[in-house]
Gaussian input, Z-matrix of N, CA and C with variables (Angstrom, degrees):
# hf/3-21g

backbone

0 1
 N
 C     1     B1
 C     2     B2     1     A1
 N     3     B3     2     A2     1     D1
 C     4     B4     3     A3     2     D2
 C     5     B5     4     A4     3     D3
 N     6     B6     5     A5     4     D4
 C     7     B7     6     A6     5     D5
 C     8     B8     7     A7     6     D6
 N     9     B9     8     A8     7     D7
 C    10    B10     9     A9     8     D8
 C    11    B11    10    A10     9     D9
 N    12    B12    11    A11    10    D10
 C    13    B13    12    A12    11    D11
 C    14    B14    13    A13    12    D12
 N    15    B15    14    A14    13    D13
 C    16    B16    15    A15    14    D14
 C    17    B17    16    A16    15    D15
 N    18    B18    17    A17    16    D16
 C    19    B19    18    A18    17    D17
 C    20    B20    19    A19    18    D18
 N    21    B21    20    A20    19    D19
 C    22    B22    21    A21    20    D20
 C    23    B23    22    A22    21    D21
 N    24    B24    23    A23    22    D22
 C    25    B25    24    A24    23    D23
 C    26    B26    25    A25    24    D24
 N    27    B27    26    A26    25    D25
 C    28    B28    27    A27    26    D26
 C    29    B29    28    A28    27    D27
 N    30    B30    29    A29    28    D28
 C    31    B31    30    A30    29    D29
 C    32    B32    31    A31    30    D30
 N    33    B33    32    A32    31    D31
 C    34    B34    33    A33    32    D32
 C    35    B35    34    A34    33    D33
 N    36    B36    35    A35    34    D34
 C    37    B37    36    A36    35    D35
 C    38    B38    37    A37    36    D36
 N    39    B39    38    A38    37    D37
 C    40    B40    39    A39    38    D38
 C    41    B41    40    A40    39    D39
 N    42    B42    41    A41    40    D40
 C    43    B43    42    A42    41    D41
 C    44    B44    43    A43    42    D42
 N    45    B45    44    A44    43    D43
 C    46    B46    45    A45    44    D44
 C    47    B47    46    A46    45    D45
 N    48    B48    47    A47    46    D46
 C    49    B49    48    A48    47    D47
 C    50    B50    49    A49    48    D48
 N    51    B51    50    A50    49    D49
 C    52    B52    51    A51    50    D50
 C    53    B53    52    A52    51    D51
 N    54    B54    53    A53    52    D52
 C    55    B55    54    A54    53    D53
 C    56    B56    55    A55    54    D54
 N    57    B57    56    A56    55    D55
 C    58    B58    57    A57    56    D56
 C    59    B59    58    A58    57    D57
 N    60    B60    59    A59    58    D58
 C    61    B61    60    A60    59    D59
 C    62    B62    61    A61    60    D60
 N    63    B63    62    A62    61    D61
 C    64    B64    63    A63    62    D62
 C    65    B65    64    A64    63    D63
 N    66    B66    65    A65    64    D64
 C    67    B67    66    A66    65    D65
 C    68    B68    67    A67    66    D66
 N    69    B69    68    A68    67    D67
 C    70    B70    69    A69    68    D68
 C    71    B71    70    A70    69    D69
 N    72    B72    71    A71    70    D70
 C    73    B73    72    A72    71    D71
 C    74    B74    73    A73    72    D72
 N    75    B75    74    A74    73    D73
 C    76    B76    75    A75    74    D74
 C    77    B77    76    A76    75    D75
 N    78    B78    77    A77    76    D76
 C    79    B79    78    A78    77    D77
 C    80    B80    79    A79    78    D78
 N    81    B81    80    A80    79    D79
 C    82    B82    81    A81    80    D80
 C    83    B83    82    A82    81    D81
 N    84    B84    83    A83    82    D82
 C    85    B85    84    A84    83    D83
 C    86    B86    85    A85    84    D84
 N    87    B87    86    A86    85    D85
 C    88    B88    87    A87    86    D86
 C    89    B89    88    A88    87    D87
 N    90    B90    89    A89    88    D88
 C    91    B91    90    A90    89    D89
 C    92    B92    91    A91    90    D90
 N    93    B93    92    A92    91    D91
 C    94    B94    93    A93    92    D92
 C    95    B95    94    A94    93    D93
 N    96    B96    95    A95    94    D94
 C    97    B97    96    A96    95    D95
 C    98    B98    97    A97    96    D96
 N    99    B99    98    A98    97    D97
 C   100   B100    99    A99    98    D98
 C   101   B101   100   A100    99    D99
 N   102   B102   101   A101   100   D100
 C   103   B103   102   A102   101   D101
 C   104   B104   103   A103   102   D102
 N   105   B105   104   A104   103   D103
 C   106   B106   105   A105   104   D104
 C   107   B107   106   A106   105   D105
 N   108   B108   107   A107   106   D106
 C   109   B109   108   A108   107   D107
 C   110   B110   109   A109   108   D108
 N   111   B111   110   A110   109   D109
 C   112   B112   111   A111   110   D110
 C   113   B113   112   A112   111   D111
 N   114   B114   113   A113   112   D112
 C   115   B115   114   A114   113   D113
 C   116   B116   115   A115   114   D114
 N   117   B117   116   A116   115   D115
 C   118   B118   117   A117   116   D116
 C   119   B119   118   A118   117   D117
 N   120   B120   119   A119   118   D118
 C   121   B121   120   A120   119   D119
 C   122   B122   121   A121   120   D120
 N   123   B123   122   A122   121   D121
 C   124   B124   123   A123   122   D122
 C   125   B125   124   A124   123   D123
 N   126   B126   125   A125   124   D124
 C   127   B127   126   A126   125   D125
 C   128   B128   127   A127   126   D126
 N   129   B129   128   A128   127   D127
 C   130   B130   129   A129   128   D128
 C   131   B131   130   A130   129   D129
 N   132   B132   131   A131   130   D130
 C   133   B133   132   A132   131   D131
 C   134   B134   133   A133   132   D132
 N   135   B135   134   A134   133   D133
 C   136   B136   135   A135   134   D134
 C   137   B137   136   A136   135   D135
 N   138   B138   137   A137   136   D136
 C   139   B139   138   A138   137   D137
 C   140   B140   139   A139   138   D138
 N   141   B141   140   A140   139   D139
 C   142   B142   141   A141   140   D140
 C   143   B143   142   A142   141   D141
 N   144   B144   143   A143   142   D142
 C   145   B145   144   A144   143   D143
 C   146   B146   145   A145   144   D144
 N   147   B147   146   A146   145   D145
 C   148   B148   147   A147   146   D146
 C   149   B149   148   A148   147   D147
 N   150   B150   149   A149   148   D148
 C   151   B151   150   A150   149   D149
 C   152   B152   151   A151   150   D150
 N   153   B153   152   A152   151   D151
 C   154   B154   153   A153   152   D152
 C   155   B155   154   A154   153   D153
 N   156   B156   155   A155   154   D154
 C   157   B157   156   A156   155   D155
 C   158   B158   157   A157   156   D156
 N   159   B159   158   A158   157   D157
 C   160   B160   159   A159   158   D158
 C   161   B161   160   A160   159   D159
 N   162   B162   161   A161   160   D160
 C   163   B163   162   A162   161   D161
 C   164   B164   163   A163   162   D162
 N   165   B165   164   A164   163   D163
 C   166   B166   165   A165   164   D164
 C   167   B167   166   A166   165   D165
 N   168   B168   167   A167   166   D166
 C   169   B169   168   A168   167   D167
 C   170   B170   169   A169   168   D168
 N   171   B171   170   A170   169   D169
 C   172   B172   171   A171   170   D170
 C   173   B173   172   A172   171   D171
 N   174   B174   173   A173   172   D172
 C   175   B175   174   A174   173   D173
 C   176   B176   175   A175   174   D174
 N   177   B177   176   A176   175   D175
 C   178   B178   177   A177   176   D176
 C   179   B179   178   A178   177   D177
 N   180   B180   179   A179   178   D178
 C   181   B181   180   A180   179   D179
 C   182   B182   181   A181   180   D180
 N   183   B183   182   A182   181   D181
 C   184   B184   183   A183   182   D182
 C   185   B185   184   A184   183   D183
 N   186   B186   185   A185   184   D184
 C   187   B187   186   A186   185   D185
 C   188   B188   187   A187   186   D186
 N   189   B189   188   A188   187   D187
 C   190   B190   189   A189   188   D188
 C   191   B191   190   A190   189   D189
 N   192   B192   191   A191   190   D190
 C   193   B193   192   A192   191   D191
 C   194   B194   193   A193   192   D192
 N   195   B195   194   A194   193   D193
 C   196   B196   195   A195   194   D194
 C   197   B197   196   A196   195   D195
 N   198   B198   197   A197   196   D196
 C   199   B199   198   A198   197   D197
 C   200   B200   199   A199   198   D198
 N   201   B201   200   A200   199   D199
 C   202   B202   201   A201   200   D200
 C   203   B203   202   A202   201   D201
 N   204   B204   203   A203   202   D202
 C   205   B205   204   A204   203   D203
 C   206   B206   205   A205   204   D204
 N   207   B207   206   A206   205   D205
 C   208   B208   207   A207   206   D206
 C   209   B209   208   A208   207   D207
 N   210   B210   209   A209   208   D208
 C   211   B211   210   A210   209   D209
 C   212   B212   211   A211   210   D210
 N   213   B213   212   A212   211   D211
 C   214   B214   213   A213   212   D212
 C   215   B215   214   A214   213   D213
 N   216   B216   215   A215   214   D214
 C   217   B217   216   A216   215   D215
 C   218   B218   217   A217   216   D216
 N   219   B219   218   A218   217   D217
 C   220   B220   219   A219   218   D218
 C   221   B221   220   A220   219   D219
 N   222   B222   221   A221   220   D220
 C   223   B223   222   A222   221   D221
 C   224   B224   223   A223   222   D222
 N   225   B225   224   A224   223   D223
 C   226   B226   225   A225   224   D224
 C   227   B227   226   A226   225   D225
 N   228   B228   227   A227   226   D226
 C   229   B229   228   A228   227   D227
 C   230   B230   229   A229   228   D228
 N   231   B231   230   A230   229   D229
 C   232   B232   231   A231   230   D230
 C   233   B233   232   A232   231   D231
 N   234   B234   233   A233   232   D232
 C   235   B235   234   A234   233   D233
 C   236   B236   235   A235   234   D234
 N   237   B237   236   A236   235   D235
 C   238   B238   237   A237   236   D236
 C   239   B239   238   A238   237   D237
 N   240   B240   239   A239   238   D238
 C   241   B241   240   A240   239   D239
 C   242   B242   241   A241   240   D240
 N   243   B243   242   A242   241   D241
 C   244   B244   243   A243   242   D242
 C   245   B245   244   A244   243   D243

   B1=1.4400
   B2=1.5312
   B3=1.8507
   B4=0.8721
   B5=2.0496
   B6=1.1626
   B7=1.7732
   B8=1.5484
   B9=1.5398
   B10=1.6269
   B11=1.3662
   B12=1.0152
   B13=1.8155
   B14=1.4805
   B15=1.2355
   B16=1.4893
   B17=1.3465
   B18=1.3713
   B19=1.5376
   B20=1.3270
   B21=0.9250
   B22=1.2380
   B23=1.5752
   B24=1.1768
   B25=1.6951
   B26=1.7557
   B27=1.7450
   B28=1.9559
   B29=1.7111
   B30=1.3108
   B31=1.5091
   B32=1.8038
   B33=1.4319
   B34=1.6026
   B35=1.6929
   B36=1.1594
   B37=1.7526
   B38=2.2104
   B39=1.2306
   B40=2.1001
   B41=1.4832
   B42=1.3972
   B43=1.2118
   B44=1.7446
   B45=1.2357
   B46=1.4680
   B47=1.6511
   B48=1.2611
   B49=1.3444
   B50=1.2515
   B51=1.9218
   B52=2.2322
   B53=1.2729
   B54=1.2798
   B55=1.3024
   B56=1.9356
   B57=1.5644
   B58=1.3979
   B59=2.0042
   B60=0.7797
   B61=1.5977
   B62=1.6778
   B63=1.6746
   B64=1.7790
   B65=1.4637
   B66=1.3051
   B67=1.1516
   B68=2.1329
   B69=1.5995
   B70=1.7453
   B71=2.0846
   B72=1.5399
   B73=1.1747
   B74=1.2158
   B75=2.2783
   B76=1.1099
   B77=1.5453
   B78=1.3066
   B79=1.7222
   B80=1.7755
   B81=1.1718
   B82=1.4599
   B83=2.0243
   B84=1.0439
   B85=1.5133
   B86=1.7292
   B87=1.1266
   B88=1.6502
   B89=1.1126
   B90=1.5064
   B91=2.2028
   B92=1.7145
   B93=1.4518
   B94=1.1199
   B95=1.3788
   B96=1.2020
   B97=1.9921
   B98=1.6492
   B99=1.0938
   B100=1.6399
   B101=1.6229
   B102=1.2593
   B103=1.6017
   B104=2.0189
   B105=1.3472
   B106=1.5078
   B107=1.8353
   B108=1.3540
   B109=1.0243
   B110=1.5615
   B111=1.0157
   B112=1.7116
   B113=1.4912
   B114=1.3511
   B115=1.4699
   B116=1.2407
   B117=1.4702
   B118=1.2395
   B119=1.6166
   B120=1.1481
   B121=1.6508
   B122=1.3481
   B123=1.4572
   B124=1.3979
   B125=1.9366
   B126=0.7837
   B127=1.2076
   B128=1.7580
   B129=1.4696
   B130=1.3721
   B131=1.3730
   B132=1.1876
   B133=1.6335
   B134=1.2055
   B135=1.1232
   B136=1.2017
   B137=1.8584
   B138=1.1837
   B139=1.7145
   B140=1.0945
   B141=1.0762
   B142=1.9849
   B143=1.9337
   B144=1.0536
   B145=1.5762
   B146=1.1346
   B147=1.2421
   B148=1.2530
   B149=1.6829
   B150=1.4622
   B151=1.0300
   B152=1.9843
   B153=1.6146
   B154=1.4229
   B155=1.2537
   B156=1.7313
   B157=1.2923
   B158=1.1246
   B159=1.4245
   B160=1.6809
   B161=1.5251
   B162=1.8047
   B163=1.7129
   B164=2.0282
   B165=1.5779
   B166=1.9496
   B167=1.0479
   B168=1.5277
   B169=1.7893
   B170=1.6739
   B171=1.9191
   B172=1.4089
   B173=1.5497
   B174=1.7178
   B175=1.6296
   B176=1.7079
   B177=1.5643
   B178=1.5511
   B179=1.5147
   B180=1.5861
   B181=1.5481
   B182=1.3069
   B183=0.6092
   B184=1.5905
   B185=1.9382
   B186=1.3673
   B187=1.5923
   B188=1.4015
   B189=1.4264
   B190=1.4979
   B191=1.7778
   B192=1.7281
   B193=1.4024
   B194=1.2731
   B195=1.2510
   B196=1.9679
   B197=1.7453
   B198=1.9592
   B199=1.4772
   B200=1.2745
   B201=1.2456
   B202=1.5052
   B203=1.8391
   B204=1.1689
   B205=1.7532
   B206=1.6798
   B207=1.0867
   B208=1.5231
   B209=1.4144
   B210=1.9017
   B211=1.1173
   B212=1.6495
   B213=1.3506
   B214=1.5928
   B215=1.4353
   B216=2.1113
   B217=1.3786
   B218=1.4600
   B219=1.5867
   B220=1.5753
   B221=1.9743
   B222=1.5653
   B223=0.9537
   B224=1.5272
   B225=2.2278
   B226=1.4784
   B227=1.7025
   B228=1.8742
   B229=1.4420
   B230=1.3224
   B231=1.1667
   B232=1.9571
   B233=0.9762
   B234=2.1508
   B235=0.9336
   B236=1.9026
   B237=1.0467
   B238=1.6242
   B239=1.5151
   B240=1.2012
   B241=1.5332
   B242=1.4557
   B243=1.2581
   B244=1.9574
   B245=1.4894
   A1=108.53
   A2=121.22
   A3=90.36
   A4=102.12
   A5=102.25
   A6=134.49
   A7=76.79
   A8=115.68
   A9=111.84
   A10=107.31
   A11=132.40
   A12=135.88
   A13=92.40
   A14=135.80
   A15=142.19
   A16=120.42
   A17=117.88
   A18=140.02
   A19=96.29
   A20=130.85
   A21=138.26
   A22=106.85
   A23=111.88
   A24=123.87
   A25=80.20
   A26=99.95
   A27=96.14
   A28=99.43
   A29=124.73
   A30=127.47
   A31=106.98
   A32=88.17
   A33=100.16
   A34=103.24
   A35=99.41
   A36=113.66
   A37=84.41
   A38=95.27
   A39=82.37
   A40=127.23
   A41=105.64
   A42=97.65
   A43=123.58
   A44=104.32
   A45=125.03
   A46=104.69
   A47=105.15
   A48=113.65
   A49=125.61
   A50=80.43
   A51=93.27
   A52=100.95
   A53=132.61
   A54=110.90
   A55=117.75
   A56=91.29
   A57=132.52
   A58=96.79
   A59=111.25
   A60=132.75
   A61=108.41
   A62=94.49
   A63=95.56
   A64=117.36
   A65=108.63
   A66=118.45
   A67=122.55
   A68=87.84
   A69=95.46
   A70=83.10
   A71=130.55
   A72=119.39
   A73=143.31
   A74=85.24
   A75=118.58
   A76=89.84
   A77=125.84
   A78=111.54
   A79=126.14
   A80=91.26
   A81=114.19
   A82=95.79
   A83=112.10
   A84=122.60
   A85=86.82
   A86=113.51
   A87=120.12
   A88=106.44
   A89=105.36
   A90=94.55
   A91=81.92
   A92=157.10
   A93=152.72
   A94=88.47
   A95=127.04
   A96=115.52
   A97=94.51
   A98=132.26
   A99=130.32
   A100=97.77
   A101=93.99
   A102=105.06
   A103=108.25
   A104=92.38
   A105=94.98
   A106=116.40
   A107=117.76
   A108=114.09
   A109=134.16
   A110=103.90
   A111=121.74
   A112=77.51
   A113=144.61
   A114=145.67
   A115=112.49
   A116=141.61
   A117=136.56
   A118=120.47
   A119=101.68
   A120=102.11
   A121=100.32
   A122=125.96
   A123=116.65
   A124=118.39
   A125=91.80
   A126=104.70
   A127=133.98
   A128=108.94
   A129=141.97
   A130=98.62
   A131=139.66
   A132=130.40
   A133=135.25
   A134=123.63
   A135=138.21
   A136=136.33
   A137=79.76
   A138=98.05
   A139=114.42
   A140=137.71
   A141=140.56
   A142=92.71
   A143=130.64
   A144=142.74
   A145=89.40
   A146=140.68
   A147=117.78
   A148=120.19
   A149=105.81
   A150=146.83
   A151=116.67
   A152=73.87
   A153=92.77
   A154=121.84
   A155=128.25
   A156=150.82
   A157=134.05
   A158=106.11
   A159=107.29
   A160=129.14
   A161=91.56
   A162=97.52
   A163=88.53
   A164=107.51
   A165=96.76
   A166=136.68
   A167=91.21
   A168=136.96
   A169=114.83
   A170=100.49
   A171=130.10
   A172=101.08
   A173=109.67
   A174=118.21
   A175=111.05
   A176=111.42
   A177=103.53
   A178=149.84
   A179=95.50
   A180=122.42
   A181=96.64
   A182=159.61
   A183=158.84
   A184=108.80
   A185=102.45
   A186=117.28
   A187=93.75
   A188=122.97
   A189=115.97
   A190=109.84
   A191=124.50
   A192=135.99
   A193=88.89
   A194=129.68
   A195=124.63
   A196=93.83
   A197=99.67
   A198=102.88
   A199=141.35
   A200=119.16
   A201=135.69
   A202=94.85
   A203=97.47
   A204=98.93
   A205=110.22
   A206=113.58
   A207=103.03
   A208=131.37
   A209=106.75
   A210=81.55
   A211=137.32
   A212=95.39
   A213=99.07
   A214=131.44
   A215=92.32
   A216=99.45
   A217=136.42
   A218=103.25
   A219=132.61
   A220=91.62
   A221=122.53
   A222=132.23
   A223=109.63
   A224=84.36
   A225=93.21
   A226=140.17
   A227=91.88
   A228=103.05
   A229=134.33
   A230=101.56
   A231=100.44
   A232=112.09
   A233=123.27
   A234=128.99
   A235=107.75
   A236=91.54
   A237=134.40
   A238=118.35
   A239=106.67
   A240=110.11
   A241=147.06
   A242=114.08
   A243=118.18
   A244=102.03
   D1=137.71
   D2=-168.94
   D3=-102.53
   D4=-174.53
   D5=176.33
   D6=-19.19
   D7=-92.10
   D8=-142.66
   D9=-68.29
   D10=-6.00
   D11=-163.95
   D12=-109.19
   D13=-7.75
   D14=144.85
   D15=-56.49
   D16=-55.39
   D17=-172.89
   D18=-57.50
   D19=-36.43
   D20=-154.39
   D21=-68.55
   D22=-34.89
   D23=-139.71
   D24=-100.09
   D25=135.04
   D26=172.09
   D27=-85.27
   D28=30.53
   D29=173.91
   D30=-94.42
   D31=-31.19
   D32=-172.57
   D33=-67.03
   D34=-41.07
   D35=-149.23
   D36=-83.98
   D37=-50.83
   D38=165.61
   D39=-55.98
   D40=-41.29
   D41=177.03
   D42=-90.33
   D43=14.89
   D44=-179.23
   D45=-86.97
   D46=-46.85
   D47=168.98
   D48=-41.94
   D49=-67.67
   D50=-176.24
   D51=-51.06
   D52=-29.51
   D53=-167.87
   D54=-81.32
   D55=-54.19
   D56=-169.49
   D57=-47.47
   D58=-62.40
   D59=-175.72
   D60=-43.15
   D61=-71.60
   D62=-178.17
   D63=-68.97
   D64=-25.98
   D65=169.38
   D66=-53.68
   D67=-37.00
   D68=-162.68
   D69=-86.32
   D70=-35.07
   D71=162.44
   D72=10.01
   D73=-88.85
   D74=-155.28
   D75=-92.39
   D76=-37.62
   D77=178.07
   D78=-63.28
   D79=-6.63
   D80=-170.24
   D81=-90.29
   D82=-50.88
   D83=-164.06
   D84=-70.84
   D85=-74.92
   D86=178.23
   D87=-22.05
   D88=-44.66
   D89=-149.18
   D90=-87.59
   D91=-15.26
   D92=-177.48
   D93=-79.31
   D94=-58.02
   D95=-157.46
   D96=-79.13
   D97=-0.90
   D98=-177.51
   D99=-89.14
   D100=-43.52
   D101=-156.39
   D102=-77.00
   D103=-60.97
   D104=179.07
   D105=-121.68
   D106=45.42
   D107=165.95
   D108=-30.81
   D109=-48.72
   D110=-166.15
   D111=-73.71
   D112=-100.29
   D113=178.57
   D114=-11.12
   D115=-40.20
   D116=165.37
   D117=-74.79
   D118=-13.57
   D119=-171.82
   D120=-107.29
   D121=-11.72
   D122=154.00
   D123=-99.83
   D124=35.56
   D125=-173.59
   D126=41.91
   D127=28.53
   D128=-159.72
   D129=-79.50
   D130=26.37
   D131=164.65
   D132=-39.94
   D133=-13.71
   D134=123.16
   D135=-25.77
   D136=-49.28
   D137=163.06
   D138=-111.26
   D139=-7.46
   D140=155.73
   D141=-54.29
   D142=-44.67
   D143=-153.22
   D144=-98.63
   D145=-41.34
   D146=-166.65
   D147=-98.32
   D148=-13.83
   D149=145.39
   D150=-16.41
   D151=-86.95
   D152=-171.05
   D153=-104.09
   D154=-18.74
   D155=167.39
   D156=-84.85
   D157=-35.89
   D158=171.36
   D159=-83.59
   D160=150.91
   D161=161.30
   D162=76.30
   D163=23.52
   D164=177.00
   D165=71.25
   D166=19.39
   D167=161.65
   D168=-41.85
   D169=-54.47
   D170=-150.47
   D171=-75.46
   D172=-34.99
   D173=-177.25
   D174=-62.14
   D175=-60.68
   D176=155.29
   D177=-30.29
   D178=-48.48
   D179=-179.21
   D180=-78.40
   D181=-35.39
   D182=-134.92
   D183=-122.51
   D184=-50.66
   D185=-168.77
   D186=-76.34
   D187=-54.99
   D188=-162.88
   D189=-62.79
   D190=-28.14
   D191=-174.85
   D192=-75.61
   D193=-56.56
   D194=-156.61
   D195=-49.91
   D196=-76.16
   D197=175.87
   D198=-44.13
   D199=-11.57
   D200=173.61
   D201=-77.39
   D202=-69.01
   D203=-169.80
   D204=-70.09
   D205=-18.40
   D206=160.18
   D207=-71.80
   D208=-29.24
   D209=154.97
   D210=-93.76
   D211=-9.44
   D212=-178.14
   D213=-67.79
   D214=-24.35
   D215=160.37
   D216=-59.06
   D217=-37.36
   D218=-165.68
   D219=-68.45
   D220=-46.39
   D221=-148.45
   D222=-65.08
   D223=-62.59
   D224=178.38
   D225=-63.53
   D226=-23.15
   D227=159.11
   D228=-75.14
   D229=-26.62
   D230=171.29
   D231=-63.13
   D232=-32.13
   D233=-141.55
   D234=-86.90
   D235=-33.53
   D236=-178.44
   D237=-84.18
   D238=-36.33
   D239=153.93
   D240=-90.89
   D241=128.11
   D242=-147.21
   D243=-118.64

């Protein structure tokens, strides 16, 4: 079956989620303990935010995780779906 005759199906778009979702999570949690470890382990959240959020920080951090897991969602479900 191809790509667009997939899209189609609201099976695609559920299991786009299950995937798409935990996926955008766990890349999200990672790229914080990669990024400001030392700030999280002193409990400096304050500087986790200012870190990674400020000054138009949040548009990067945020846009590059959505688009990553959109496509990985889109990928693994097409890939996975027959």
């Amino acid at each position: 079956m191809k790509f667009s005759d997939k899209i189609k199906q609201p099976l695609f778009w559920s299991n786009f989620l299950k995937v798409a979702l935990p996926f955008f999570f766990f890349v999200t949690l990672i790229s914080l303990l990669v990024n400001s470890w030392s700030l999280i382990t002193a409990f400096d959240f304050a500087g986790v935010a200012q870190q990674n959020f400020a000054n138009g920080k949040w548009v990067s951090f945020w846009s590059m995780k959505f688009l990553i897991s959109i496509f990985y969602g889109l990928y693994i479900t097409n890939k996975n779906m027959k």
